[in-house]
FIZA-518444 format. One line per field, with one value per residue (C-alpha): x, y, z. Coordinates in Angstrom, 2 decimals. Layout:
N
px = (X, ...);
py = (Y, ...);
pz = (Z, ...);
This chain:
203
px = (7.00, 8.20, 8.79, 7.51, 7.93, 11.19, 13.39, 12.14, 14.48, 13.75, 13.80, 14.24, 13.18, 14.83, 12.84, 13.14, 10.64, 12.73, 11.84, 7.95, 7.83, 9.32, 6.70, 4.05, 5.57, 4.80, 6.58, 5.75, 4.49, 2.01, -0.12, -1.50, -4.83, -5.74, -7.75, -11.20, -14.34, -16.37, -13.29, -13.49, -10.56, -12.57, -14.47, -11.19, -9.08, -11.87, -11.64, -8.25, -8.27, -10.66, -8.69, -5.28, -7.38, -8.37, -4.46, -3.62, -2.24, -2.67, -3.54, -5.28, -7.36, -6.75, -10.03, -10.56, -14.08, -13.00, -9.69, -11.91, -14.25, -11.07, -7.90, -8.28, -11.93, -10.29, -9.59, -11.97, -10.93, -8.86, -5.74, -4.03, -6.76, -5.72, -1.82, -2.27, -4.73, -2.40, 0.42, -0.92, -2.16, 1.32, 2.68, 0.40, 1.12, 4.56, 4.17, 1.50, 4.23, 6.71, 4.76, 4.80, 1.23, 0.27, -1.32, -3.96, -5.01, -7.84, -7.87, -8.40, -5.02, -5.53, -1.85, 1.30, 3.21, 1.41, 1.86, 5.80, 6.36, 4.31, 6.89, 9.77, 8.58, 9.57, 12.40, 12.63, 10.01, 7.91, 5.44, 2.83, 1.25, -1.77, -3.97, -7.17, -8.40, -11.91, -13.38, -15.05, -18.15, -17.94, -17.75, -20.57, -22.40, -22.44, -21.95, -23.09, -22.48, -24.84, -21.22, -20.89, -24.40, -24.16, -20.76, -22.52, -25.39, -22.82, -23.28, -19.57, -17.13, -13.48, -14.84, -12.16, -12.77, -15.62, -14.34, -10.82, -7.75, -6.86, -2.69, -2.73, 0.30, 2.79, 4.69, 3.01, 3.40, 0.46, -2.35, -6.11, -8.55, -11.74, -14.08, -12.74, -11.67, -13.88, -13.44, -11.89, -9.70, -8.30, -7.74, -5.76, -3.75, -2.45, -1.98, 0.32, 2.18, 2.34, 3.59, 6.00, 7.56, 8.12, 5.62, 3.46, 4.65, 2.62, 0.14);
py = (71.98, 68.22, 66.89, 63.34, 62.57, 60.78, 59.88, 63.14, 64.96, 68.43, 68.49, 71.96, 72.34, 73.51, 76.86, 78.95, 81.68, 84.76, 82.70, 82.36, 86.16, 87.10, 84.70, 86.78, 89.54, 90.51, 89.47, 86.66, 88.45, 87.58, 91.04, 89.75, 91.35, 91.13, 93.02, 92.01, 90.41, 93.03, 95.53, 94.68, 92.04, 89.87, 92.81, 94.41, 91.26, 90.47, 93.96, 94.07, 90.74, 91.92, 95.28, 93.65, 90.92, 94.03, 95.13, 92.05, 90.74, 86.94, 86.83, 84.71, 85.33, 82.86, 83.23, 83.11, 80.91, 79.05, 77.53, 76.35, 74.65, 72.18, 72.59, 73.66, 71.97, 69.82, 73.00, 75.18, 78.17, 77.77, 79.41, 76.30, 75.84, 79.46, 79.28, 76.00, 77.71, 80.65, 78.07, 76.02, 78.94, 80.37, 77.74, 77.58, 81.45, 81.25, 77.75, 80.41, 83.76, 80.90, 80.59, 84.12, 84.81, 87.89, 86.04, 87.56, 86.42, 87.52, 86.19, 87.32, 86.13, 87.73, 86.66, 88.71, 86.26, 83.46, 86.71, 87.59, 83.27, 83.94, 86.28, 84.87, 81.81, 84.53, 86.73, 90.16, 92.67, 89.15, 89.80, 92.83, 93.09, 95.22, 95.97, 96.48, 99.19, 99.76, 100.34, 97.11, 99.51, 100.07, 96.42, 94.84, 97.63, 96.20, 92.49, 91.56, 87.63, 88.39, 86.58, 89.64, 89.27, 85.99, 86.56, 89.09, 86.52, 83.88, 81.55, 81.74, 81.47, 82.31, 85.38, 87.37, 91.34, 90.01, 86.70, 85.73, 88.85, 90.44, 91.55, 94.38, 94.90, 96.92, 98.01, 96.58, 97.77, 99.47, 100.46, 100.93, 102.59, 101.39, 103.80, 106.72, 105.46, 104.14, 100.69, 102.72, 104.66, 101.48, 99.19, 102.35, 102.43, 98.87, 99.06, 102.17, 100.26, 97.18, 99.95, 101.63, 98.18, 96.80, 94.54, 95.00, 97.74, 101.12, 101.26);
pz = (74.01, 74.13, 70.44, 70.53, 66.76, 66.16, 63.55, 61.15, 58.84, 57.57, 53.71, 52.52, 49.38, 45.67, 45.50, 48.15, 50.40, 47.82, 44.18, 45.81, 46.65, 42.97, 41.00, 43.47, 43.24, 47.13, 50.14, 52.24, 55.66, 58.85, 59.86, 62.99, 64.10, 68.00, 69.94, 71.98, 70.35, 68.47, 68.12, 63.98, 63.27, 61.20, 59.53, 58.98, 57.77, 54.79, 53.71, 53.34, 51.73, 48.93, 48.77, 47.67, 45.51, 43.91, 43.16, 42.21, 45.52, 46.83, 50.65, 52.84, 56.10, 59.32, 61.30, 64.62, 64.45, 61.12, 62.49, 65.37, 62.95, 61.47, 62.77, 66.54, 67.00, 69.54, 71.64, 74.07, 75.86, 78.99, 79.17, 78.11, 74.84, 74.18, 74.55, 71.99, 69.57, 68.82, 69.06, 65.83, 64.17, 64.50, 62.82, 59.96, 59.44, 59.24, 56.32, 54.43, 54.63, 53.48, 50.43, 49.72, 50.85, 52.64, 55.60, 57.90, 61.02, 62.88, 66.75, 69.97, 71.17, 74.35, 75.83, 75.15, 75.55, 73.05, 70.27, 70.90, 70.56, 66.75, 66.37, 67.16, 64.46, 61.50, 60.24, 60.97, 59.53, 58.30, 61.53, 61.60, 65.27, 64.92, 67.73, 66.68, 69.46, 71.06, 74.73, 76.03, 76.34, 72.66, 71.84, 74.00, 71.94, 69.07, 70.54, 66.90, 68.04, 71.55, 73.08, 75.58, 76.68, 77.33, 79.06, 81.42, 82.08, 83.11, 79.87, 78.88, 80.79, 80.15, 78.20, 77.44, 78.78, 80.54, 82.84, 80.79, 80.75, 77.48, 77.47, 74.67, 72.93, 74.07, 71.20, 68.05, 64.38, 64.24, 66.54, 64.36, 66.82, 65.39, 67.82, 66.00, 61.94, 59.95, 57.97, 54.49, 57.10, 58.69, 55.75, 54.04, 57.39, 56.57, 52.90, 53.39, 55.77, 53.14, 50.67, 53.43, 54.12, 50.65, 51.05, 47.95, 45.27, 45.10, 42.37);
């Protein structure tokens, strides 16, 4: 992407990412939730968020629909909206794992490609991929938004599943099969990978 500011200098600051993470006591990481509308990111990313409130944890859930409200308002959903919407987000996730803050993002982000550049932004083992499974079928079921129905009707285009391609991952951290575990079974899926990793300390 063409830089068009000039004349910028980066100022690195006097504490660093490692003096953030000790005051937290956590490590700075971005667990990135994709998968298709109604597969359970969003459900899955505010339990999680409550669940490490609960232990004491500071983290912070990027939403799909609530970016769009501020930051990304400006962008719809072509593939060149989408490619800049995970773009910014990206960014933003890597400033909030920076901090030290366990950041969650729930999108879509239905392009390989747009994902592995999110990765690339952070340090090794900072950047969680986890697809959030389910069968299209099993999402327009519960199409709890009526977006798939409308999809199907010709109301929306660029639907992703529906008129728009989703990429899934091919090898990401974790895979969470929402058809078959239930929301306890896949919020304890990513808090023993937290533990596994280092990320926050066992209680």
């Amino acid at each position: 992407m063409e830089i068009k500011a000039t004349n910028i200098t980066w100022h690195a600051g006097v504490i660093t990412a490692e003096d953030r993470e000790k005051l937290l006591k956590q490590k700075g990481v971005v667990i990135w939730l994709t998968g298709l509308s109604g597969a359970g990111k969003s459900t899955i990313a505010r339990e999680l968020e409550k669940r490490l409130y609960d232990m004491g944890h500071l983290s912070y859930v990027l939403d799909g629909d609530n970016i769009r409200h501020g930051l990304n308002r400006n962008l719809g959903f072509s593939p060149e909206d989408r490619k800049e919407n995970i773009r910014r987000i990206s960014e933003v996730a890597k400033l909030f794992a920076d901090a030290g803050v366990i950041t969650i993002t729930a999108f879509i982000s239905p392009y390989r490609e747009d994902r592995d550049n999110a990765r690339k932004l952070l340090p090794e083992g900072k950047f969680v991929e986890v697809y959030v499974k389910c069968p299209l079928e099993k999402c327009e079921e519960r199409d709890v938004k009526g977006l798939y129905k409308k999809a199907r009707a010709g109301e929306i285009k660029e639907f992703t599943g529906i008129s728009a391609p989703y990429e899934p991952p091919v090898n990401p951290e974790l895979v969470i099969d929402t058809d078959k575990l239930s929301l306890d079974e896949s919020v304890e899926m990513l808090l023993n990978y937290l533990n596994q990793k280092g990320i926050i300390a066992a209680n």
